[in-house]
N, C-alpha and C positions, 0 to 999 in steps of 0.2 A: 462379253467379259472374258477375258484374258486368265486361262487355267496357272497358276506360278505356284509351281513344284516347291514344297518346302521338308528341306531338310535336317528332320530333328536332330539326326546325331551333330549337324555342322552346328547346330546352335549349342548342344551341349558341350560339344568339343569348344568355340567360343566362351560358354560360360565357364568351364573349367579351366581354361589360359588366363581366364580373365583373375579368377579366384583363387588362390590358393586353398580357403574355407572351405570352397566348394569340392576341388580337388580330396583334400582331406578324407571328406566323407564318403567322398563317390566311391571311395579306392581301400577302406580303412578294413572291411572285410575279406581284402584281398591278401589281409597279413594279418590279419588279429582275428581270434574266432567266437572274441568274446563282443557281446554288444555293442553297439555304438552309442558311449553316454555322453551329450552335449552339452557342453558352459561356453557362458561368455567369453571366460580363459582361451577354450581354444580359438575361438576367434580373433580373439586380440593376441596371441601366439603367432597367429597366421597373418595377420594384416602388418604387422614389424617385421616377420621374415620378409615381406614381400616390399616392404618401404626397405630396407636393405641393400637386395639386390636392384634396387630402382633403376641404376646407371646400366643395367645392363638389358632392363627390359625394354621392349618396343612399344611406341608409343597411346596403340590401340587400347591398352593394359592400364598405364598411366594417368593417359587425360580425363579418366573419370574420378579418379580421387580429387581429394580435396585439395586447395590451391593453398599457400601460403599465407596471403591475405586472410582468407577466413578462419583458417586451422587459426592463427593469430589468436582473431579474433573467442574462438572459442576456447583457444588455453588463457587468455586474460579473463574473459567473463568466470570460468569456472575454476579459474587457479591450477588448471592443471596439468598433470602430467604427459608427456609422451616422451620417454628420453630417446627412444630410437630417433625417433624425426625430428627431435633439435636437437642432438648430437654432432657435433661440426665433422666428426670423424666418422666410419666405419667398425670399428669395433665396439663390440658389444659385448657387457657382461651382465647375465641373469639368474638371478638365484631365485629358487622355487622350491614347494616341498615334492620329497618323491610320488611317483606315480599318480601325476597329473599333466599328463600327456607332453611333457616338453620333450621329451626324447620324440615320441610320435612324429607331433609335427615339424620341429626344427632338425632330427638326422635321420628322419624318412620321409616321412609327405613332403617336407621344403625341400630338399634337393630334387629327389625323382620330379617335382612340379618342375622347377625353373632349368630343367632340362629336357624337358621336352620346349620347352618355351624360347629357350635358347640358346646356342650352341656355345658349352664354358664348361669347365672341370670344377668340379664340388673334390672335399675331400671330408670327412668324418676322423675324426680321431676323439679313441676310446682309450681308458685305463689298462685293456684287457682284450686278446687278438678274441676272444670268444665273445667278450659283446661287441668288438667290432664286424665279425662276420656276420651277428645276431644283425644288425641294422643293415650291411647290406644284402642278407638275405631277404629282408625282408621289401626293400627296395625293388630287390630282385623282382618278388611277387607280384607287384604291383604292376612292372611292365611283364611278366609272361602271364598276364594273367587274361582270359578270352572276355572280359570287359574292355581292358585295356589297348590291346589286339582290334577289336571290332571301332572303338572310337578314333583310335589312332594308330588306324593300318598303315599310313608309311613311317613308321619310326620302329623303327625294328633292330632289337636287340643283336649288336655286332661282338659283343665280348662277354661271357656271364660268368667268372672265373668268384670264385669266395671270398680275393677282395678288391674282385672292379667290375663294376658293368659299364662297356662302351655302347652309345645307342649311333645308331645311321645319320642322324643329323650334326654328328661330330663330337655331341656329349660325353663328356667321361665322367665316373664317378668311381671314386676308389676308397675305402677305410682302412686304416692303419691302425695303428699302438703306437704312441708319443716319440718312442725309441727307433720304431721303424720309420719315421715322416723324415726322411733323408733324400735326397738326389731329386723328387718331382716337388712338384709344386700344385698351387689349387686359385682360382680364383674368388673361389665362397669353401671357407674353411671352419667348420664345424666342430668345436673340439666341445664334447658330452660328456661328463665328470670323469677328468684325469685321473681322481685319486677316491678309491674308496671310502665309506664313512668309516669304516674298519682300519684303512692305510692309514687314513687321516689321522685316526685317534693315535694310534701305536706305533707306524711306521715312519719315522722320520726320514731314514734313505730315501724313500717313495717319493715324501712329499717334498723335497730338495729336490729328487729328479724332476718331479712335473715342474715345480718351479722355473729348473737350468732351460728345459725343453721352455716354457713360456719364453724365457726371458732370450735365449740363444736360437735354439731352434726355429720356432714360430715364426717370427720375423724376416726368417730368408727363404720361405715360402709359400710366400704373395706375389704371385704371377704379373699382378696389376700393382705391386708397389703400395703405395697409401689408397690405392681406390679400389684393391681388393677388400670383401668384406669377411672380416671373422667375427665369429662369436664364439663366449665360452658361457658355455649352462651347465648349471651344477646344483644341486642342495650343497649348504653351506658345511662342511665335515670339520672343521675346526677353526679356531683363530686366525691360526696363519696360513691358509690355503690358499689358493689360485685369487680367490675374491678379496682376502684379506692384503695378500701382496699388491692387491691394484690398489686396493683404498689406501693403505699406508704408502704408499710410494707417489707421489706428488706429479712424478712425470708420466707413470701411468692413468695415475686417475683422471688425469688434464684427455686421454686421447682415449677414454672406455668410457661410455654408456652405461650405466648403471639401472637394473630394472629391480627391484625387491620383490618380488610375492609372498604374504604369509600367508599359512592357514588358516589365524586368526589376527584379522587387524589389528593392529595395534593403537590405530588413527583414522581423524577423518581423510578422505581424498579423493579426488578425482580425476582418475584415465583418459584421457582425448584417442580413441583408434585413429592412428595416423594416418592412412586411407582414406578410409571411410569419414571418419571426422565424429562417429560415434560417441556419446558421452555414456559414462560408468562411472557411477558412485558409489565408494565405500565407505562404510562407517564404522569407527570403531567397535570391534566386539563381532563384525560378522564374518561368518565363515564362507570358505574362499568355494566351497564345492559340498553343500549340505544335503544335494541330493543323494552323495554319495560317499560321502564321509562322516555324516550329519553333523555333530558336534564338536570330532575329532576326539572324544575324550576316550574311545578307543584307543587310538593312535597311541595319546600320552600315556596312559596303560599301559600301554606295550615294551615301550623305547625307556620312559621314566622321564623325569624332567629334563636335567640334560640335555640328552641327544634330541628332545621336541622342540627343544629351546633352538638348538644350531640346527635341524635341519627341518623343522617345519614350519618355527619362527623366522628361521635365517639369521638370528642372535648367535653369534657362534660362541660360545660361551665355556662350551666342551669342558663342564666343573670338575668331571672327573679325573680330568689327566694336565688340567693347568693347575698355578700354585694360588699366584695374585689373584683373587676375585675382586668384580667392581665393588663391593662391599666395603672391601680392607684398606679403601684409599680416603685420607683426611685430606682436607683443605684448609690451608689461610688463604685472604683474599691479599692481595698486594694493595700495602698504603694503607689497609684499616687502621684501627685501634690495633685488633690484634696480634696483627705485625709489627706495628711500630714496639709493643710491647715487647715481643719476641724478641726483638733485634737491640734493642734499650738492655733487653736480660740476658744475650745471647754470648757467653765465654767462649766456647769455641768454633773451630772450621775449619772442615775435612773437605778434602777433592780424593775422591778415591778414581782409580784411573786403571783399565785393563787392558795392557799393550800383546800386543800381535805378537808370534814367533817370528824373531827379526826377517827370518827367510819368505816370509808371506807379508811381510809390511804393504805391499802394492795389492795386494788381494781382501786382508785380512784388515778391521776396523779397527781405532782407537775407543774407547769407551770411557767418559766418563764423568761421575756427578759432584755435584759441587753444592754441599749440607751448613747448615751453621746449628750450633747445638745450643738450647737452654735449656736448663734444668733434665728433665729426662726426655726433651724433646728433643725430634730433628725433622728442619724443614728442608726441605730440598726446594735449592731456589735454581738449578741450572742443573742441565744434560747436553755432552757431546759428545755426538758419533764422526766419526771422518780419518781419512786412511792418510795416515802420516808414516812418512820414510823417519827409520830411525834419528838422524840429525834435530828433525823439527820434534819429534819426543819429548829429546830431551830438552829443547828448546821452550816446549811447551812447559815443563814441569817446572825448570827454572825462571820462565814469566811468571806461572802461577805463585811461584816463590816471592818474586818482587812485587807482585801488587797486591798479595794480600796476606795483610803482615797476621805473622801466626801460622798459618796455615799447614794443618796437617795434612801429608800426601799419604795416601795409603796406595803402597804396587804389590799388586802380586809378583811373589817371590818365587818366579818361572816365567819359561820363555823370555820374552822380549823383557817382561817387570825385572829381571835377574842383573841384567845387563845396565838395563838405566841405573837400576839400583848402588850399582858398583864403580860405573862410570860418574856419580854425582856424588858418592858421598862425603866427600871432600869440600864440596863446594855448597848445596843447598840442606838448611836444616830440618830437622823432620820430618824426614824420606820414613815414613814404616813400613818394611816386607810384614806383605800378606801370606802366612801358608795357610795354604788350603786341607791338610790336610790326606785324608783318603778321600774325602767326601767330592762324589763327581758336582756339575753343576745343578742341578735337578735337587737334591739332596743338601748342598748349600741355602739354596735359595726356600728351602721347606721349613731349615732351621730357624733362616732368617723371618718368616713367615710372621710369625708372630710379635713379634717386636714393632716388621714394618707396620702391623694391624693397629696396633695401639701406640707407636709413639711417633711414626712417620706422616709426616705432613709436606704435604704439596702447595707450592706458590700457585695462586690461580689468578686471574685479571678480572674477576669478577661471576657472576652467577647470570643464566639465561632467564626467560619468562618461568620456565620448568623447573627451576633452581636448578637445576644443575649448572657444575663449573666453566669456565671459563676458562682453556688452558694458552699459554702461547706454542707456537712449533714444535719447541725442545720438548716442552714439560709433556706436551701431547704426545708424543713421539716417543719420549721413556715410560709412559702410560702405557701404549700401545705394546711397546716390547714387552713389558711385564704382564698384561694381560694375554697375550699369546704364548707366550713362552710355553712349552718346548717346541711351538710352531712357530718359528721365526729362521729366516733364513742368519743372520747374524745375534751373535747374544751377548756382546762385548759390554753396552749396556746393564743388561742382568745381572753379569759377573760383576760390575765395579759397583750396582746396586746392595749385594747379594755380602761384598765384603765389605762396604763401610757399613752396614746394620751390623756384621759381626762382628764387626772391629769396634765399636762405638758400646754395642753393649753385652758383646759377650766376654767370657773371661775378666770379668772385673776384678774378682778377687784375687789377680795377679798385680792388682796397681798398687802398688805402696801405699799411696795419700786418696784412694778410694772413700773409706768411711770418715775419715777425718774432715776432707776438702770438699768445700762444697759451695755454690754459688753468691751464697750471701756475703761468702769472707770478698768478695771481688766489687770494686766498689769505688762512687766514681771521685775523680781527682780532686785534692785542692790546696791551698798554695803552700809550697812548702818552703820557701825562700831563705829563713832563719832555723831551719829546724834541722838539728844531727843528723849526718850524713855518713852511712858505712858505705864500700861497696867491695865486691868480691869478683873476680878474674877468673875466667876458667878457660882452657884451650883442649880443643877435639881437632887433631888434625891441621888444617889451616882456616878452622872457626872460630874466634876470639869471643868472648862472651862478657859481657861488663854490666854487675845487676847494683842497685842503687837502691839501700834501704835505708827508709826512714827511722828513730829509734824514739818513740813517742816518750814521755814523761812518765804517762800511765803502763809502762813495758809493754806498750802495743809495737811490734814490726810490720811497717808495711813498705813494701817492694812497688816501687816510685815511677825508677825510668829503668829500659833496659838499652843496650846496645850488642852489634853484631857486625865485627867486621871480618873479611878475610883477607891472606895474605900470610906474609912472614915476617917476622918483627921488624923487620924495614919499612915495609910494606903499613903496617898499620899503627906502630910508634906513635905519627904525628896526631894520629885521631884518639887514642885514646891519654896521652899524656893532658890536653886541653880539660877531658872531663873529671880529670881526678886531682885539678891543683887545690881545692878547697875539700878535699875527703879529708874525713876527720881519722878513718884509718883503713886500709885497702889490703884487701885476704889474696890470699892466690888457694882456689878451688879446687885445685889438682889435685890429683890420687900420688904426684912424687913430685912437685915442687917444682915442676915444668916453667908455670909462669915468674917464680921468683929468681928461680935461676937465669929465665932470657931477658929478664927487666930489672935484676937488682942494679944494675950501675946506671939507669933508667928513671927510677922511681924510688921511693920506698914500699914495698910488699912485705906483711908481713906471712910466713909460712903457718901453716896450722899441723898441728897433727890432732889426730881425732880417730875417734874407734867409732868405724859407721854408721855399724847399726845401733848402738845409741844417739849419734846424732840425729838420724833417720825418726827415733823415735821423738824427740824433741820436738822437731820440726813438725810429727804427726802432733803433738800436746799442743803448739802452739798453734795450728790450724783447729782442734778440737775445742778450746777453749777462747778463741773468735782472738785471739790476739797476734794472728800473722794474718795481713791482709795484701792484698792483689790492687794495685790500682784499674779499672779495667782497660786502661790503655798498655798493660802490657801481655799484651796478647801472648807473646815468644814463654814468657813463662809460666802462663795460665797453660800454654799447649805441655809445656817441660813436667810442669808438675802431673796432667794424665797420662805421658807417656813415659814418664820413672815405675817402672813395672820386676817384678821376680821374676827369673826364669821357671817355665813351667817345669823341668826337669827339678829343680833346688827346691820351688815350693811344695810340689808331691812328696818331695822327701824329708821337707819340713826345715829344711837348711838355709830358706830365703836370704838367696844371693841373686844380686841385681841381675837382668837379664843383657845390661851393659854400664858401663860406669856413666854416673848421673853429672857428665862432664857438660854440666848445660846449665839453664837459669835455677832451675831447681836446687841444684847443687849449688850452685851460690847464694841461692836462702840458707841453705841448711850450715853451710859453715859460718856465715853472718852468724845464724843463732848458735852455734857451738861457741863461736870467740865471744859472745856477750853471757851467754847463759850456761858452759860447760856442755859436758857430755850429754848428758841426761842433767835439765834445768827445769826450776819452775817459775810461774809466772805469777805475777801479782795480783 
C-alpha cells in the first residue's frame, strides 16, 4: 500500500478559496478581538458577495454551486427570493440594520477573499477617510497576520500604505472617501454607507454630495464597464438617500438589486442562497439576530421610534425631520361614486406650477399639480415634473389655459414665475403670483401641513389585497417627493404643492365674496331661450370679457354664458357684435368707460357709474340671499368671483381696496346688479 502524503494546510487553503464563509471566520480574529458570533445572515452575506464577483472567479470555485435549472426550480417551489442571482445586472443595493456584520463581510472579508483568489482591484468607499482607513486597516491584518502568512506563503504583501494594499499575485486594494474616488478605477466597488444617520437627518449638502458622487462619479469608475460589480450597503438614514434615489428613479431601479433586511420582519418570505441553493425562512414577527440582539426592544429604546423605523426597519420614515407623513394622505378611487360626486360638485381648478430660475432651465425642473376644488375639498388629480426651456413654459401654461376652461394658474412670483408672469399677462386669464413671503420652503410646506391632512385628496386607481392605494406614475411620484422631502435631490414639486394648499386656503378673509359665495349658488343649466337677457363688457388689456345674465321674474340673477376673446377692436368686433343682437340691454364694466367709448358707434353700450363698494356689497346680498346664481358651466366666473380679493396692505388697515380692479366676469355681475338694483339694492 502506497504511503500518499496529505496536505492539511492545501486542503484548508482549498476550502478557504472555495468559501468565502469559510474565509470569514478563519480570519475574523485577525481584526476583531471580540467573539466570533454566527447567523445565517452572515452566510447568506457571504454567498451573494461571492455570486457577484462570479465572472471573475475560476472555475474549480464555481462548479459546485447550484446550476440554474435547479436554483429555478427552488425559487418557484418556495416563492422565493435571491435578487443577487436573478438580477440581470451587477449592481447591488442592500439595506440592513447596523452592526450586523455587513461592513465585515462585504468591505473586509470579501474583498481581501477574492484577491487572494484572483488577480482584480477592489475599491471601498466610505463617508469618512477615518472609517475608510478603519476597513483597510483591517484588511490589512488579515494578510500580515502569521495565520495568513503560514496558509498562504506565496502571496505576500507588496504595498501596505493606509489606503492600498498591493499583494504579489497583482491584487490591489485601495479605500477612499466618495470625493477622493477620482483618476483610478476598481473592478469590484464597494461603497459602505456614504452618508451618516447623522448627515442624513440634518445635512442636506452631504446628502446631495453622495448623491452627485452616485449618480456622476461612480459610473466612470468601472474598469470592466457594465461587468464590473458594485454595491452599495447601508442602514437606511433617511427618505431620500442613496436607496431611496434608486427606488424613486425608474432607470436606476431597472439596473440595482434590491436586498431589504429588517430586524423585525415585517412578512412571511423566503431566501434561496444563491450558491449553495440553501432555503431560509422568515416569518413575520421574527427577529433577524435573537441570539444577540434578542428582541431588539433595546435598540428601540435607545434610537426612539423613528430612527428604528429607517434604520433597523429600513422604513425610512425619518418623522422627525420630514413634514408629509404616510398618515396625512386621502384618497378618492378614480370613477367611484365618489369621484363622480366630487367632479358633479366640483366649481373650481388650480394648476399651480414652479418655474426654474430661467438661467438654470436646462438643470433645474418644472413643477407642477393640477387640483379641482369642491366645497372645502381638493383632490389632486395630476403631477408634472420635466425640465422645459423657458419658450415651452410659457407654452405650457397657455395650453393649460386652452384646454381647461376656468383654470386658475398659480406662479410663483420669482425667478422664472416672475417672468412668465409678465410676459402672459396680456394674453392668458388667471395667471395668480404666488409670494412666498420670508417663509423658506421647509416652513411653507409646515403651514401648509395641515390643510393638506385634512382636506387634500389624492386620485388613486384603485386599493391592493392590503387596502392600500393604487397610485399611477405622477401621483406615486408627488407622493414620494412629499414624503421625503427635505431629502430629495429636486423639490419643484413640493413648492407648487406647498402654494396651491396656500393659495386655495389660506388668506381667505381677503376674498371679497368669501362668506357670501358659496357652492350651492352654482348650479346646473337650463333652457333659457325666451327669458331676459342682460350682459355686461369688460376689457383688461387685450381680454375682452362678455358675461350674460338672466333676470328671473322671481328677482333671481343668474350668470348663463360667458365669453373671452382677445385682440383689439378690430380684432374681436366681429365675435362679439353676433352675441349681443337680441340683449335686452349691454353695460360697459370698466372703471372709465373704455368699452363704450371703443364700441359706441359699434353697438349700443350703455355706461354706468357706480360707487364700488356699494355695489360690491350688493352683489355680496345677492350671493347671501341665494338669488345671484352661477350656471356651473361658467367656470371663467366661478374662477373671477374667488379670485376678486382686498389687498392685504388696505385690508390691515381697514380701508379694503381691491387688490386690482375686478375687470373680469365678476365685475360684470356686479354691474348687471347695480343697473337693475341701484347702489346698495334689495331683493325680493
Amino acid at each position: 500500500m502506497n504511503n500518499i502524503a496529505i496536505d492539511f494546510d492545501e486542503i484548508e487553503r482549498v476550502i478557504l478559496k472555495k468559501s468565502l464563509y469559510a474565509f470569514h471566520k478563519e480570519f475574523w480574529s485577525t481584526y476583531d478581538s471580540a467573539p466570533y458570533e454566527d447567523n445565517w445572515l452572515t452566510e447568506y452575506l457571504c454567498e451573494c458577495f461571492m455570486y457577484s464577483v462570479r465572472e471573475f472567479l475560476p472555475a474549480f470555485i464555481t462548479n459546485d454551486w447550484i446550476n440554474d435549472e435547479d436554483f429555478k426550480v427552488l425559487v418557484d417551489k418556495h416563492d422565493g427570493v435571491s435578487a443577487v442571482r436573478t438580477h440581470m445586472y451587477n449592481n447591488h443595493n442592500w439595506n440592513m440594520p447596523p452592526r450586523h456584520s455587513k461592513s465585515s463581510v462585504l468591505n473586509v472579508s470579501g474583498p481581501a477573499w477574492v484577491m487572494i483568489v484572483v488577480a482584480l482591484v477592489t475599491a471601498t468607499v466610505s463617508h469618512s477617510a477615518t472609517l475608510a482607513e478603519k476597513m483597510n486597516a483591517r484588511r490589512q491584518k488579515i494578510f500580515n497576520s502569521d495565520r495568513f502568512k503560514n496558509l498562504f506563503p506565496d502571496i505576500i504583501v507588496t504595498k501596505n500604505s493606509r489606503g492600498e494594499v498591493n499583494l504579489s499575485n497583482g491584487s490591489i486594494s485601495y479605500t477612499v472617501t466618495m470625493e477622493r474616488f477620482t483618476g483610478d478605477g476598481a473592478d469590484v466597488i464597494v461603497n459602505d454607507d456614504l452618508v451618516t444617520t447623522e448627515q442624513g437627518r440634518k445635512d442636506m449638502e452631504t446628502m446631495a454630495a453622495a448623491k452627485a458622487y452616485f449618480r456622476n462619479t461612480l459610473p466612470t469608475r468601472r474598469n470592466q464597464s457594465d461587468d464590473s460589480v458594485v454595491w452599495n450597503i447601508q442602514q437606511r438614514v433617511a427618505p431620500g438617500d442613496i436607496t431611496g434615489m434608486i427606488l424613486d428613479t425608474p432607470k436606476l431601479a431597472n439596473r440595482w438589486s434590491q436586498t431589504t433586511i429588517q430586524a423585525i420582519s415585517d412578512k412571511d418570505y423566503t431566501i434561496i442562497f444563491p450558491c449553495s441553493g440553501q432555503v431560509k425562512t422568515i416569518k413575520k414577527g421574527d427577529h433577524l439576530w435573537p441570539e444577540r440582539f434578542g428582541d431588539y426592544q433595546g435598540q428601540l429604546d435607545m434610537v426612539g421610534f423613528g430612527p428604528f423605523e429607517t434604520q433597523f426597519q429600513q422604513n425610512a420614515i425619518n418623522s422627525d425631520l420630514t413634514v408629509i407623513k404616510p398618515h396625512m394622505f386621502n384618497y378618492i378611487e378614480r370613477n367611484s361614486p365618489e369621484h363622480r360626486d366630487f367632479m358633479q360638485s366640483s366649481t373650481l381648478t388650480f394648476a399651480s406650477h414652479d418655474f426654474p430660475v430661467k438661467e438654470n432651465e436646462k438643470s433645474d425642473f418644472t413643477g407642477s399639480v393640477l387640483a379641482y376644488k369642491a366645497k372645502n375639498k381638493l383632490l389632486v388629480m395630476d403631477a408634472k415634473e420635466k425640465r422645459m426651456s423657458y419658450p415651452k413654459q410659457k407654452k405650457y401654461v397657455q395650453d393649460t389655459y386652452a384646454a381647461i376652461n376656468g383654470v386658475i394658474q398659480i406662479i410663483e412670483d420669482k425667478a422664472g414665475g416672475a417672468i412668465v408672469l409678465q410676459d402672459l399677462a396680456d394674453e392668458v386669464s388667471n395667471l395668480e403670483a404666488f409670494n412666498p413671503g420670508t417663509h423658506d420652503k421647509r416652513q411653507r410646506l409646515e403651514v401648509a401641513s395641515e390643510q393638506f391632512e385634512h382636506h387634500v385628496y389624492f386620485i388613486c386607481e384603485g386599493y391592493d389585497k392590503d387596502n392600500k392605494p393604487i397610485l399611477n406614475a405622477k401621483m406615486k411620484h408627488l407622493r414620494t417627493r412629499l414624503l421625503n422631502f427635505p431629502f430629495v435631490d429636486h423639490d419643484d414639486l413640493v413648492d407648487g404643492m406647498s402654494q396651491l394648499i396656500l393659495f386655495v386656503f389660506g388668506d381667505t378673509k381677503y376674498q371679497v365674496y368669501y362668506r357670501s359665495f358659496n357652492d350651492d349658488l352654482v348650479i346646473e343649466p337650463y333652457d333659457i331661450t325666451r327669458k331676459r337677457k342682460d350682459y355686461a363688457i369688460t376689457k383688461d388689456g387685450k381680454s375682452w370679457k362678455i358675461l350674460e345674465v338672466v333676470i328671473e321674474k322671481n328677482d333671481d340673477f343668474i350668470a348663463t354664458n360667458e365669453w373671452e376673446f382677445y385682440g383689439s377692436r378690430i380684432q374681436v368686433i366681429d365675435h362679439i357684435r353676433p352675441l349681443l343682437r337680441k340683449a335686452t340691454r349691454i353695460y360697459d364694466a370698466t372703471y372709465n368707460r373704455e368699452v363704450y367709448q371703443t364700441l359706441m358707434n359699434k353697438m349700443y353700450i350703455q355706461p354706468i357709474s357706480y360707487d364700488l363698494d356699494k355695489t360690491i356689497t350688493t352683489l355680496r346680498v345677492g350671493f347671501s340671499t341665494g338669488h345671484v346664481k352661477i350656471f356651473n358651466t361658467n367656470k371663467k366666473t366661478i374662477a373671477d368671483i374667488e379670485l376678486t380679493k382686498y389687498s392685504k396692505v388696505s385690508y390691515d388697515k381697514g380701508e379694503l381696496k381691491l387688490a386690482k380692479p375686478d375687470l373680469n366676469f365678476a365685475g360684470c355681475l356686479r354691474v348687471i346688479l347695480k343697473a337693475n338694483k341701484g347702489n346698495v339694492g334689495t331683493f325680493l
